[in-house]
C-alpha positions in Angstrom: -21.2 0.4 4.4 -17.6 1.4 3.6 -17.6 4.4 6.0 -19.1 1.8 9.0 -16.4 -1.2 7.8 -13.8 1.3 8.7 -14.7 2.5 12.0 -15.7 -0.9 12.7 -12.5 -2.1 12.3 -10.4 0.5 14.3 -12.7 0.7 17.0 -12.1 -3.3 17.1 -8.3 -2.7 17.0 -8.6 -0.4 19.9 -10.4 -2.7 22.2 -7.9 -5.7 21.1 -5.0 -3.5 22.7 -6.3 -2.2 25.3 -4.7 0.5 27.4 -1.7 -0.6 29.0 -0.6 0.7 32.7 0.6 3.6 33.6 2.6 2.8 36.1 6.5 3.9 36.4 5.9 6.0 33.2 9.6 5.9 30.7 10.7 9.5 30.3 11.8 8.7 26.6 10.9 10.5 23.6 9.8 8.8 20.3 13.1 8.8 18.6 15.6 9.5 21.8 16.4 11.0 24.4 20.0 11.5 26.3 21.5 9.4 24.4 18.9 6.3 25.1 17.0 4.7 22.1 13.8 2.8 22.2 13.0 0.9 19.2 8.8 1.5 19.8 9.6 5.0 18.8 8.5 4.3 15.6 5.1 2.9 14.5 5.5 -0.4 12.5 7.1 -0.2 9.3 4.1 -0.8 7.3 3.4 2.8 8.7 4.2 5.9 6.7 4.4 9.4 8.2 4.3 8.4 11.8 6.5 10.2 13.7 8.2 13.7 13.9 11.9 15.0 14.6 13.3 17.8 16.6 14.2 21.5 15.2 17.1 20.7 13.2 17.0 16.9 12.7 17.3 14.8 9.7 16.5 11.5 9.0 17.5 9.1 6.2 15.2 5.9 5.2 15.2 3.0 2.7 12.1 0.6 2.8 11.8 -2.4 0.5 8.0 -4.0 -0.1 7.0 -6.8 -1.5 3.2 -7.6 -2.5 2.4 -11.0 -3.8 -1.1 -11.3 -5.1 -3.0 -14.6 -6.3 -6.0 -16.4 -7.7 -9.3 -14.4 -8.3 -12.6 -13.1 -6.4 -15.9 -11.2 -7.5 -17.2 -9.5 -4.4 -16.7 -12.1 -1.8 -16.6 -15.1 -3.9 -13.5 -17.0 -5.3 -13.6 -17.9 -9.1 -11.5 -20.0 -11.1 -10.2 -19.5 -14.5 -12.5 -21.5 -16.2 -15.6 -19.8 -14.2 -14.2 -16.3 -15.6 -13.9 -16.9 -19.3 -17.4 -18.7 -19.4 -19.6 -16.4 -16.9 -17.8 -12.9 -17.4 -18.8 -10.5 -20.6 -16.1 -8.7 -22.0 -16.5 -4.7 -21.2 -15.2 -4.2 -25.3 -17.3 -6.9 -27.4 -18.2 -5.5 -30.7 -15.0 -4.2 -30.8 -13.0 -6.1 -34.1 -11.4 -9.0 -32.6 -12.7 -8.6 -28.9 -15.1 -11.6 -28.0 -17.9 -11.8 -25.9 -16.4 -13.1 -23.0 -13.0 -12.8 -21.2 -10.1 -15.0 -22.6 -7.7 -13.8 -21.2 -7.3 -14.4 -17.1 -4.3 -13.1 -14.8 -3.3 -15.8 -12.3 -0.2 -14.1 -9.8 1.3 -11.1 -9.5 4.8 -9.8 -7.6 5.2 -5.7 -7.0 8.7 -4.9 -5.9 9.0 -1.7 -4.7 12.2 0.4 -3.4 11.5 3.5 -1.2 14.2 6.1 -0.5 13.1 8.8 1.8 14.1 11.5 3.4 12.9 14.3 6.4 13.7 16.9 8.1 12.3 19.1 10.9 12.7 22.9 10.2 11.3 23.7 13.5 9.7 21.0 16.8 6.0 21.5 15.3 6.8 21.2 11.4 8.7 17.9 10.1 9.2 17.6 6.3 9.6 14.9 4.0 10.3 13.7 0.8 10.0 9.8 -0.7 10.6 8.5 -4.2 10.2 4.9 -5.5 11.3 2.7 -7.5 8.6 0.1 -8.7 9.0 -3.5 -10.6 5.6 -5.4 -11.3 5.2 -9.2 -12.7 1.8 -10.9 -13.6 1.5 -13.9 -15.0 -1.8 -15.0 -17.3 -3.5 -17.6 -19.0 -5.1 -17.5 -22.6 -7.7 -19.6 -23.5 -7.8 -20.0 -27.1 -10.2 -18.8 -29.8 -13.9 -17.0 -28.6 -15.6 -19.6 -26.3 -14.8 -22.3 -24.3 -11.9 -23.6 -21.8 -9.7 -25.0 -24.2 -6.1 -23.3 -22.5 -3.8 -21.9 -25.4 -0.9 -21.2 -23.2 0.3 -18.6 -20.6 2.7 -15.3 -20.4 3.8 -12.8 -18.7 4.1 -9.3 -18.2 6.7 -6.9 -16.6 7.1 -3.4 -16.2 9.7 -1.6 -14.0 10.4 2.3 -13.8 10.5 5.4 -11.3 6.8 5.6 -9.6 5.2 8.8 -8.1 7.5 11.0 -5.9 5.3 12.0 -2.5 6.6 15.0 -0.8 4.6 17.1 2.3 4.6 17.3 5.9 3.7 16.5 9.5 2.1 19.4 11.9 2.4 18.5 15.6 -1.5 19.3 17.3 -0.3 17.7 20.5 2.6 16.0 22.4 3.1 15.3 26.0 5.2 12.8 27.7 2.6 9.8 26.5 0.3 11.2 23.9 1.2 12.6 20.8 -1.1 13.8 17.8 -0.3 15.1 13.8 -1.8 16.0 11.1 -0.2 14.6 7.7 -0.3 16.8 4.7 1.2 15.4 1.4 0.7 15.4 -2.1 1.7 12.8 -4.4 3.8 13.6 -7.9 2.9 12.0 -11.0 6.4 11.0 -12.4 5.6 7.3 -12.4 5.3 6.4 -16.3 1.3 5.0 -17.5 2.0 4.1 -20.6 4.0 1.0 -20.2 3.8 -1.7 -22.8 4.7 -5.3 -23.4 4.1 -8.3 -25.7 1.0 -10.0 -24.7 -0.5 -13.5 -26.2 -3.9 -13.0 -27.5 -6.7 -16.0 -27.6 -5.8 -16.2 -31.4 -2.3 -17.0 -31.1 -0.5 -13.8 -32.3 1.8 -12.0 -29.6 1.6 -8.4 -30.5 3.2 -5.8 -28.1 0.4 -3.6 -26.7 -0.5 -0.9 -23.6 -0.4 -2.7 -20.6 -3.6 -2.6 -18.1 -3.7 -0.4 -15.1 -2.3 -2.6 -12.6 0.7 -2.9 -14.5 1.3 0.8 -14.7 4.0 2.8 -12.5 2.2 5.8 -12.0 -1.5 7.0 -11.5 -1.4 10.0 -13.9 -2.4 12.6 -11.5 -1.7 14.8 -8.4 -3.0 13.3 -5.2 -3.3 15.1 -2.1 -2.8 12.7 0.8 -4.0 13.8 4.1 -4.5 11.9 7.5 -3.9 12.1 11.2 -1.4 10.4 12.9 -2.0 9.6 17.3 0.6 7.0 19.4 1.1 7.0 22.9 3.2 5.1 25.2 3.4 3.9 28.9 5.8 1.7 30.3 6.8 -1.2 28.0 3.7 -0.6 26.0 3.3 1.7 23.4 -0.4 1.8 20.5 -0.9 4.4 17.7 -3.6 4.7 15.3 -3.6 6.4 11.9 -6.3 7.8 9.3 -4.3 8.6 5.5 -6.7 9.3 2.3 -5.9 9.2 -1.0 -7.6 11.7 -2.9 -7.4 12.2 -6.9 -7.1 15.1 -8.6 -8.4 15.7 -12.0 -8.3 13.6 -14.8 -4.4 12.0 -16.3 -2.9 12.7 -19.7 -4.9 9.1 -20.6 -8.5 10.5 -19.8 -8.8 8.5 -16.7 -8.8 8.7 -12.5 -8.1 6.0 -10.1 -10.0 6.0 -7.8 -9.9 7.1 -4.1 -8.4 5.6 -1.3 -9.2 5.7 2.5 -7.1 3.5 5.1 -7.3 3.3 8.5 -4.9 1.3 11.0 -4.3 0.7 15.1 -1.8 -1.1 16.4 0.2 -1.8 20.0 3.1 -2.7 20.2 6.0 -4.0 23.4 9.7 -3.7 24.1 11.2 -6.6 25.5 14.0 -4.3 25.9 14.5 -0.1 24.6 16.5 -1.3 21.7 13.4 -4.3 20.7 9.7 -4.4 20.5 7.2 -6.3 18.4 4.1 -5.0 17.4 0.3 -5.9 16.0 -1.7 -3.9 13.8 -5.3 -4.2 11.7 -6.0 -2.3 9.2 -8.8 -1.9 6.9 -9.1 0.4 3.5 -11.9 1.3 0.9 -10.9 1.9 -2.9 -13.0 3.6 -5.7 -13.2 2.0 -9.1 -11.6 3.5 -12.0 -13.2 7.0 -14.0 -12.8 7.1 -17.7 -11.3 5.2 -19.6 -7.6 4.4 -21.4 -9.1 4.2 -25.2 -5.6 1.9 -25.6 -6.2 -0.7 -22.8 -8.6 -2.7 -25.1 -8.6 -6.6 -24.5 -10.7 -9.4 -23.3 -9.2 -9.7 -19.8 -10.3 -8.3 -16.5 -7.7 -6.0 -15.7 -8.4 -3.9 -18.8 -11.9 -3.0 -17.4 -11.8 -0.2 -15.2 -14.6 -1.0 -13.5 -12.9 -3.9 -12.2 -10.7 -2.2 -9.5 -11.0 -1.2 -5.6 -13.0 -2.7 -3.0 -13.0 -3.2 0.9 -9.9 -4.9 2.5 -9.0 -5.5 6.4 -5.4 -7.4 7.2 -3.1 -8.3 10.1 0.4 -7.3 10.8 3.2 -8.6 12.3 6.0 -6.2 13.3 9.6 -5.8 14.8 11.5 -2.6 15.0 15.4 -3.4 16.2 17.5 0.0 17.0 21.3 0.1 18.1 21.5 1.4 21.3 25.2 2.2 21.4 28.5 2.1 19.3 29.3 3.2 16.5 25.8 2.0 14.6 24.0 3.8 17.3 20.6 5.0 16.3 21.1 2.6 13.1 17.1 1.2 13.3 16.4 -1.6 11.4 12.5 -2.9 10.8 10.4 -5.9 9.3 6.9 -6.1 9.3 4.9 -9.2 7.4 0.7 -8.4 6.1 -2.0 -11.1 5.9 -5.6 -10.2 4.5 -8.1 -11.2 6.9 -11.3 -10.3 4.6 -11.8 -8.9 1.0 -14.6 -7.5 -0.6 -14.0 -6.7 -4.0 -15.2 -5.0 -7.1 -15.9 -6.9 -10.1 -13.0 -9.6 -10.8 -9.6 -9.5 -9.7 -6.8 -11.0 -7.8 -6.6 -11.2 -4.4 -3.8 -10.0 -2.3 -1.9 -13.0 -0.9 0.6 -11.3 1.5 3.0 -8.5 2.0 6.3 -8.0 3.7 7.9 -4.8 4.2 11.5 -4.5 5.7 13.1 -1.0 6.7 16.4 0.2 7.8 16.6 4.4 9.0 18.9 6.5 10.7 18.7 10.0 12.2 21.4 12.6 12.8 
């Protein structure tokens, strides 16, 4: 099912753009070309590892994303608060002071996250690169008091904020002619994002003791990743359309005897310039996530995020992009980018918030 949602969706994306005309072809690379920049060079900024740089080339990027998630879903169906600490068991009943259904239920959640990133091209074919984040999560919660029933005792919230993982790899160029254009990505993911971040938390019995914070709330997975994918864009006149595969692929176990699970996204876009220093673009894409193997033996508490079975699921979303690059003066090659995310359809494991929307905006500059 997940493998047919995929291809489903980007062969959907494809037919949406179309192929555009080929007429009076623009002899203009991805990034520039005599002095000439076209803003379409780059996919949307909600795309990493999309294009490549000449031998000799760096480039220097800062992206900032915001994620706003809300309210809660089982599978395909929305449940409220109430519906949660009355239908769903608790994963750690029998444990001393866990009851025997969830109490505790997160209502909204902001991630903040600051990306500084670097590449460089050692030689036309290879382009390096380098990115490390900076990552600042909020949820907020309600606690319904004592074992059973919908009485609300009050809310909180939780914060973390910290260095995440540091990804670092490498694009290989397969193919590149004056309108098509194919690369692999190869990358691996660092675990220097922290997973043992704590805060105070108030409990169905009143008390506010300062405990491990769930999964979501962590900065870090744990683990080395290896994140490959293939990257294809193409252009023709005004018109330019790309379409990327990335995985995110766990490996081993963390220092906390557990794995997130693995992730496979795929996305399509097309995109116009209105002029070479403008374009606007649309993209779908649509991912698959694994659950959670093993187990934190400190995340113990009678709310959903504390179950790792309740992560992942199936996700497609829309995009809305525009990429902006000074053609001339001074700020020449300066590119700005903004690109806002809706979710279109959400299928997902067990209880958890939804993802609400997602804006990501981008400046870069090459020299």
């Amino acid at each position: 099912m997940k493998k047919t949602l995929l291809m489903g969706a980007c062969a959907l994306s494809t037919l949406a753009f179309g192929t555009p005309s080929q007429a009076n072809e623009l002899a203009v690379s991805g990034n520039h070309h005599h002095g000439e920049y076209r803003a379409d060079g780059h996919a949307p900024k909600g795309v990493m590892g999309d294009h490549m740089h000449e031998k000799g080339e760096w480039m220097m990027s800062y992206r900032y994303m915001r994620m706003h998630m809300e309210d809660n879903r089982n599978g395909t169906n929305d449940l409220s608060p109430e519906q949660i600490v009355t239908s769903i068991p608790n994963r750690f009943f029998g444990t001393p002071m866990q009851p025997a259904t969830l109490r505790v239920v997160p209502t909204e959640m902001t991630t903040d996250m600051h990306m500084l990133g670097a590449m460089y091209a050692p030689t036309d074919s290879v382009t390096l690169m380098v990115m490390a984040n900076y990552i600042k999560r909020e949820m907020d919660h309600i606690t319904f008091a004592g074992g059973a029933g919908t009485t609300r005792l009050g809310e909180f919230t939780t914060e973390t904020s910290g260095w995440g993982d540091t990804r670092v790899g490498g694009l290989i160029r397969m193919y590149d002619d004056s309108k098509h254009h194919i690369h692999l990505n190869a990358g691996l993911s660092l675990p220097t994002g922290s997973i043992k971040e704590e805060d105070q938390v108030l409990t169905p019995m009143g008390t506010r003791p300062t405990m491990r914070l769930p999964y979501a709330m962590q900065l870090g997975s744990g683990t080395y990743d290896l994140m490959p994918g293939v990257t294809y864009t193409g252009r023709s006149n005004a018109y330019s359309w790309g379409a990327q595969y990335m995985a995110t692929l766990r490996l081993g176990e963390n220092s906390q005897d557990y794995t997130l699970g693995n992730k496979h996204e795929v996305s399509a876009w097309g995109a116009y310039s209105w002029v070479p220093s403008l374009s606007t673009s649309l993209r779908v894409s649509a991912e698959t996530e694994g659950d959670i193997d093993g187990i934190d033996r400190r995340i113990v508490a009678p709310v959903q995020t504390a179950n790792p079975d309740n992560f992942g699921g199936e996700r497609i979303a829309l995009s809305l992009g525009m990429n902006y690059v000074v053609p001339k003066g001074v700020l020449a090659g300066h590119r700005l980018s903004v690109e806002g995310t809706v979710p279109v359809y959400q299928d997902l494991n067990g209880p958890q918030m939804k993802r609400d929307n997602m804006v990501v905006l981008g400046w870069s500059k090459a020299f």
